[in-house]
C-alpha positions in Angstrom: -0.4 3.7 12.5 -2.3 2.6 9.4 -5.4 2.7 7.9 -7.1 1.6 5.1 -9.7 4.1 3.4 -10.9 3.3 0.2 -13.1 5.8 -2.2 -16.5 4.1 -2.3 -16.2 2.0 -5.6 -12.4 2.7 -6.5 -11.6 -0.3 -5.3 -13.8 -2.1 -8.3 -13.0 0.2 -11.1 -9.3 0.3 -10.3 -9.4 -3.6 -11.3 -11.6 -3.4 -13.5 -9.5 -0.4 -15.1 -6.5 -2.8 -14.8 -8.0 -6.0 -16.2 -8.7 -4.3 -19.5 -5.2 -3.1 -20.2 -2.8 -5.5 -22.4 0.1 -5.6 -19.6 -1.0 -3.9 -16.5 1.9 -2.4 -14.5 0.7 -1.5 -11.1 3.4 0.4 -8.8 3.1 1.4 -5.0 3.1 5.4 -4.6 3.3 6.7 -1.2 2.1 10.6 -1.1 2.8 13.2 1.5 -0.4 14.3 2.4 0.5 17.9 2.9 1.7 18.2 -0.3 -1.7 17.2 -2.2 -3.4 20.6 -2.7 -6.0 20.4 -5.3 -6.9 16.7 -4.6 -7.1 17.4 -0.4 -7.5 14.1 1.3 -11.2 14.1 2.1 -12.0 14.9 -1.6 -9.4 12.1 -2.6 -11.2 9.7 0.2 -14.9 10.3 -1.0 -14.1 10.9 -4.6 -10.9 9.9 -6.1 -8.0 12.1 -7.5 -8.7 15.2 -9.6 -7.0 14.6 -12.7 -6.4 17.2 -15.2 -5.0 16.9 -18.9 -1.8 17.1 -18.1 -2.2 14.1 -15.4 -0.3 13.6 -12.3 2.9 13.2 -11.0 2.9 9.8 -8.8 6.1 9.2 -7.1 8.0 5.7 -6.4 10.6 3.7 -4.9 12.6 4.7 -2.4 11.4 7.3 0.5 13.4 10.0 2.0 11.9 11.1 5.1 12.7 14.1 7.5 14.1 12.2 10.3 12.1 13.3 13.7 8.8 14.4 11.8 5.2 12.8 11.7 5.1 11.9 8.6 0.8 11.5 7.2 1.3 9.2 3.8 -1.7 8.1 1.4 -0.7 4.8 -0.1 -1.6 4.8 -3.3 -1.8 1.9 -5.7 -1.0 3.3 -10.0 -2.1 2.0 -12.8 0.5 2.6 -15.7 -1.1 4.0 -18.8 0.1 6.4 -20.6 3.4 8.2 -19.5 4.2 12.1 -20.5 7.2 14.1 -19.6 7.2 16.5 -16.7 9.2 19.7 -16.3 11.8 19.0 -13.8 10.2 22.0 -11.7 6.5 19.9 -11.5 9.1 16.9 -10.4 10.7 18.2 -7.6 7.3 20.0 -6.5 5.9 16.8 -6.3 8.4 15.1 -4.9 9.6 17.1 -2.4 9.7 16.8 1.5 8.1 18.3 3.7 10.2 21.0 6.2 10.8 19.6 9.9 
């Protein structure tokens, strides 16, 4: 089942965001919501993501799902700024599946 939810406002300053940028790339990024820990859900759905300095990790493409487990995704759509290099630890943390 889905549902949209949208941050009040996001929705105008993400294009806005994305109209001034020389050649926006916007990618799909589907996150497990259990893995979201500063940013929790409700914060993310009232107020947006927490970023810090560092940034976030956003995965994409493909998704490898535990067969047999609800599964509770926030679609998120990513503006492509600037990109920095992550730790391969801060990768697989953000990446990683949730245990059946």
């Amino acid at each position: 089942e889905g549902r949209e939810l949208l941050a009040p406002g996001a929705g105008a300053r993400f294009e806005q965001y994305c109209a001034g940028l020389h050649e926006p790339r916007v990618l799909d990024s589907f996150i497990e919501v259990a893995l979201l820990k500063a940013n929790s859900l409700e914060r993310v759905l009232a107020e947006g993501f927490k970023v810090a300095q560092r940034g976030l990790i956003f995965p994409h493409g493909g998704l490898q799902l535990t067969p047999g487990v609800v599964h509770t995704l926030l679609h998120c759509r990513i503006a492509v700024g600037r990109s920095f290099g992550a730790e391969s630890s801060e990768v697989k943390t953000a990446s990683q599946r949730c245990p059946p």
